[in-house]
N, C-alpha and C positions, 0 to 999 in steps of 0.2 A: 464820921459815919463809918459803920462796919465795911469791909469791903468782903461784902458775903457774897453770894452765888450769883450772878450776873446770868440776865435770861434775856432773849430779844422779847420785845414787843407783842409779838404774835404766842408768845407763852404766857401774858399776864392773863388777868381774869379768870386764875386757876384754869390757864389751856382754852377759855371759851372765844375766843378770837381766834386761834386755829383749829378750833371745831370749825365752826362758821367758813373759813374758810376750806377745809376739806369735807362737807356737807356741799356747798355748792360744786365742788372739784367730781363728786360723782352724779351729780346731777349734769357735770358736763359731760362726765364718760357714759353715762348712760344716753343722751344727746349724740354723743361719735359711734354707740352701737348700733343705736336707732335706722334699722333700714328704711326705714320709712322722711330719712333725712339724707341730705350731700354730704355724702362722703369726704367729700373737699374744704366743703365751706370752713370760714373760722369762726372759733369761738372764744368770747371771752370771759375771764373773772376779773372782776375788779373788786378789790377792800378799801373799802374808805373807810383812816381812820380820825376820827375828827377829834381834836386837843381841846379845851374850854379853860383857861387857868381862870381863879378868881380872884378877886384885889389884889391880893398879897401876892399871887405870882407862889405862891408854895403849894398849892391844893391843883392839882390838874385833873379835870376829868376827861376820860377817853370812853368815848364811844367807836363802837366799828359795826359797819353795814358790808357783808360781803354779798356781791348780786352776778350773776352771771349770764348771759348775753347769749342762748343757743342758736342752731339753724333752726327755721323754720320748717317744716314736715312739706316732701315734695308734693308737687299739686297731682291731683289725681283726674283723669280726662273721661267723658263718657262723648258718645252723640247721640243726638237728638234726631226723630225723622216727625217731618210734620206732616201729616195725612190728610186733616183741617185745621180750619180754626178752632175747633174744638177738641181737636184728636192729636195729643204730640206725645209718642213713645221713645222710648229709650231703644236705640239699636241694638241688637243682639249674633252674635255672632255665625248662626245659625237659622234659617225660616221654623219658627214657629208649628212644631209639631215634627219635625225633621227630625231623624233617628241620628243619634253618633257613634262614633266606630265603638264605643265603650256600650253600648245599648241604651243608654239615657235618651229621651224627648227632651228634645228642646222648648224649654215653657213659652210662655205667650210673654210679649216683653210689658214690662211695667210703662202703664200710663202714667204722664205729669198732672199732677193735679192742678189745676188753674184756679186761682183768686179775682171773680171778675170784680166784684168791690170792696172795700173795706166795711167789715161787719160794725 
């Protein structure tokens, strides 16, 4: 057999298995820009590459699944003020018609809407 240009693994498939894996790779950097995510957390890539030979042992098929593992999006908090049982709004920072130093009224806070049965 020639002994022509020698490429790892992650070059065959004309490069499409390091596509794959640098397609996921900014989908993790785009994951570690995300303010809306921990800054800390980890994440992962993993490539799985699966080998299949067939009878003969000379035909090997490779497949590759590269997936990636992000943080999760921080949870976001509100509170709730219950007035009745029918009446539960959303706190707001400010009473309800109250001026702010910047001149803006402070709106009326948003009602929860309640599902008393299943339609």
């Amino acid at each position: 057999m020639d002994s022509g240009i020698q490429k790892s693994i992650l070059q065959m498939a004309r490069g499409a298995i390091q596509e794959r894996a640098d397609y996921e790779m900014s989908s993790l950097l785009n994951n570690i820009l995300d303010p809306n995510t921990s800054a800390t957390a980890a994440r992962k890539l993993t490539i799985t590459l699966t080998l299949k030979p067939d009878d003969t042992r000379q035909n090997i098929t490779v497949s590759c699944v590269a997936t990636s593992k992000l943080a999760a999006t921080n949870p976001v908090t509100t509170a709730l003020y219950v007035a009745d049982e029918d009446t539960i709004v959303e706190m707001v920072p400010q009473i309800p018609g109250q001026m702010a130093v910047d001149g803006t009224e402070q709106d009326a806070p948003p009602m929860l809407k309640l599902v008393k049965a299943a339609m």
